[in-house]
C-alpha positions in Angstrom: -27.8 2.5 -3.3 -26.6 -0.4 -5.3 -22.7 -1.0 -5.5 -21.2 -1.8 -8.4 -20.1 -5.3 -9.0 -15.8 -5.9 -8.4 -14.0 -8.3 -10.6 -14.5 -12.1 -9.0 -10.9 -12.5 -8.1 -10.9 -9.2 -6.4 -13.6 -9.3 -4.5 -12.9 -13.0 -3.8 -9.5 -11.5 -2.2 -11.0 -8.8 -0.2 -13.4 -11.1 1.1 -11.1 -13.4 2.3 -8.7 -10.4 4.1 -11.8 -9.2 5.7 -12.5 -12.0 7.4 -8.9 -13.0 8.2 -8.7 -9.3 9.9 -12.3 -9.8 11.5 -10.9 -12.8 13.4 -7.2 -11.8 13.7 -6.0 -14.5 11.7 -2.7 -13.8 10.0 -1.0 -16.9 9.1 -2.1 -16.1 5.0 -2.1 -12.7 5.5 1.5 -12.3 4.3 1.2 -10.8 1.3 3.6 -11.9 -1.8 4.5 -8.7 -4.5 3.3 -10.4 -7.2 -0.4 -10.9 -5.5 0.2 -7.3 -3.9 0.4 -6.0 -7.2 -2.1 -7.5 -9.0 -4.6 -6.4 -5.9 -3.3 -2.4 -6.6 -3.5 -3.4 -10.8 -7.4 -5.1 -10.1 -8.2 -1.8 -7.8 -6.7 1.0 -9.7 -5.6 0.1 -13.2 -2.0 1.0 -14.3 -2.5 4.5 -15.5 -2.8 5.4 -11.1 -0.9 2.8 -9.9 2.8 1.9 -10.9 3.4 -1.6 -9.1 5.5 -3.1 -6.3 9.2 -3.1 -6.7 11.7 -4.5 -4.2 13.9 -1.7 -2.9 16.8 -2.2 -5.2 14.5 -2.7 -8.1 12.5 0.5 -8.2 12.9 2.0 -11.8 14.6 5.6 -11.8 12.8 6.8 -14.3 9.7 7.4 -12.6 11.5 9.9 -10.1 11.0 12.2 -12.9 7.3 11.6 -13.3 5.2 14.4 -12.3 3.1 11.6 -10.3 3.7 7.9 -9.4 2.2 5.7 -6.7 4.2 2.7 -5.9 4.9 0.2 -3.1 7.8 -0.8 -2.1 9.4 -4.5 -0.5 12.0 -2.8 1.8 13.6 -5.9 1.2 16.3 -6.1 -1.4 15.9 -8.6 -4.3 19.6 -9.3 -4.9 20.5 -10.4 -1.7 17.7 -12.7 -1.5 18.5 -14.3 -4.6 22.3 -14.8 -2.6 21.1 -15.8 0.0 22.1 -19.5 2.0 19.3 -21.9 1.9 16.5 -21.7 4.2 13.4 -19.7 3.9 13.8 -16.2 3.5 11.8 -13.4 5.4 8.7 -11.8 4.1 9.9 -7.9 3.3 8.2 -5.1 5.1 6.0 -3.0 2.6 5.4 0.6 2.4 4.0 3.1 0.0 5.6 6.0 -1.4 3.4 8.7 -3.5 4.7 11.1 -6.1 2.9 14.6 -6.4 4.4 17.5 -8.6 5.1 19.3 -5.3 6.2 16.8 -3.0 7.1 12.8 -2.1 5.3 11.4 0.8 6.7 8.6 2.1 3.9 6.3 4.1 5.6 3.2 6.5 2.1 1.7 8.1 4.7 1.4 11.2 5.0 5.4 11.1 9.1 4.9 10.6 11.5 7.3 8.8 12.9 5.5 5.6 16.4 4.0 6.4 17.0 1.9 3.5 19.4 3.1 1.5 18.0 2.3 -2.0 15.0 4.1 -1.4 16.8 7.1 0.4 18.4 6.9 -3.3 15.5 6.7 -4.9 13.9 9.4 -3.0 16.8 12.0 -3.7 16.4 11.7 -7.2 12.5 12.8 -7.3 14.5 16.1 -6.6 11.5 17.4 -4.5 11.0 17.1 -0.8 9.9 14.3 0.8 7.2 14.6 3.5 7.5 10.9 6.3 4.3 10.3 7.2 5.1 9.2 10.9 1.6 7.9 12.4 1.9 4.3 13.4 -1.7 2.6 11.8 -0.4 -1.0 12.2 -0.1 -3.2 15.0 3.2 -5.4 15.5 1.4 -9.0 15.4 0.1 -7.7 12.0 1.3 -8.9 8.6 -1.4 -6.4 6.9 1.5 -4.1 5.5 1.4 -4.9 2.3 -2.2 -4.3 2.5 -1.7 -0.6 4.3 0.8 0.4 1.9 -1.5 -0.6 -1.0 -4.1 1.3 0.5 -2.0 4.4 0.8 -0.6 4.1 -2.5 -4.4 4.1 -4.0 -6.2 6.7 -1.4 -3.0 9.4 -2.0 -2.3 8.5 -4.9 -3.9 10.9 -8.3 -6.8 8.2 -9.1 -7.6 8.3 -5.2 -7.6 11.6 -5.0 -9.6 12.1 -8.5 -12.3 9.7 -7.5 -12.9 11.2 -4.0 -13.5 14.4 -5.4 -15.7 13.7 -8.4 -18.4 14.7 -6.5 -19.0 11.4 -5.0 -19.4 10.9 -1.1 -15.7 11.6 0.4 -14.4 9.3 2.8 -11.6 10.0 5.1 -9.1 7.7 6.5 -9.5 7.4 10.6 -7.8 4.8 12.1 -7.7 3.2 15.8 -4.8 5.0 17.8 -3.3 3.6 20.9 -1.7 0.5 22.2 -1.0 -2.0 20.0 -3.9 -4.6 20.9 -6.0 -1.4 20.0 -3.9 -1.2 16.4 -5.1 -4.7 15.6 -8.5 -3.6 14.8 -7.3 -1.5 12.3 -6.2 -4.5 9.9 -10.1 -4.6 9.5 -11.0 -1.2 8.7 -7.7 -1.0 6.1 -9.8 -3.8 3.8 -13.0 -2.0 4.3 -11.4 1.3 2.8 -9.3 -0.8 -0.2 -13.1 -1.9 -0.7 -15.0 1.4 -0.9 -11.8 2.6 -2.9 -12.7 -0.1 -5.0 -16.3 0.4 -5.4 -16.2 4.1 -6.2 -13.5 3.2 -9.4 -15.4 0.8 -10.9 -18.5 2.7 -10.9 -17.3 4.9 -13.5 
């Protein structure tokens, strides 16, 4: 079976990823939200996927939306913009997925959500919020932008609607155990943002 052919600059970007996981280098791993979001734009379109917002920047009105996908910079844009010279930490990214029953909230890390902009955020979906609390990353990784992204798009209503058109379903199974063993995942996360990618764009 033939797979249909990705835009150039996205399958340029997975490529690269893939072989940056494949050989555990992370140095331009780090992903930047403007490049984060125009991966989830390229992958999914805007109609399933909403953007990335830093955590003090995430629009209220889409608590009301009936569904969302979005990642989130658990960083907080003001206070970088204040912040003393010097270069600033990348934020840690996670996903969070609107449904019209329920919020999940997906840290790659499998942590509860402290931050207290998205904590606000969260109460005003006015549903209840479901952490997702399985650790998928390892802690020499700086694939989380890339996890959340891929969360965001697999649970997210175009995910869902393209794994069940019918085609072949895929689940997500990820290494589990120490985190040398967690490293290997960073490779399988771009092979799933690829075979998301390849089932959208063959509609």
């Amino acid at each position: 079976m033939t797979l249909p052919r990705l835009p150039a600059e996205l399958h340029d970007a997975l490529r690269r990823l893939a072989s940056n996981a494949r050989r555990h280098v992370q140095r331009d791993s780090g992903i930047t939200n403007t490049l984060l979001e125009r991966l989830g734009f390229l992958a999914a379109g805007r109609h399933d996927f909403q953007g990335v917002y830093a955590a003090d920047c995430i629009p209220a009105h889409l608590a009301s939306r009936a569904h969302f996908s979005i990642i989130v910079n658990l960083g907080e844009r003001r206070r970088r913009l204040h912040a003393a010279r010097g270069p600033l930490p990348v934020g840690h990214f996670v996903a969070i997925v609107g449904t019209p029953r329920c919020v999940f909230y997906n840290d790659p890390y499998g942590r509860p959500c402290t931050q207290p902009r998205v904590l606000d955020f969260l109460a005003l979906c006015r549903r209840p919020v479901s952490m997702v609390l399985e650790r998928v990353q390892s802690t020499s990784s700086t694939f989380c932008g890339l996890f959340a992204l891929l969360f965001a798009l697999y649970f997210g209503r175009g995910g869902r609607r393209l794994i069940n058109k019918g085609r072949p379903a895929f689940r997500l199974n990820f290494h589990r155990g120490t985190d040398r063993v967690l490293r290997k995942n960073d490779a399988l996360c771009v092979v799933y943002l690829r075979l998301l990618s390849h089932l959208r764009y063959r509609d």
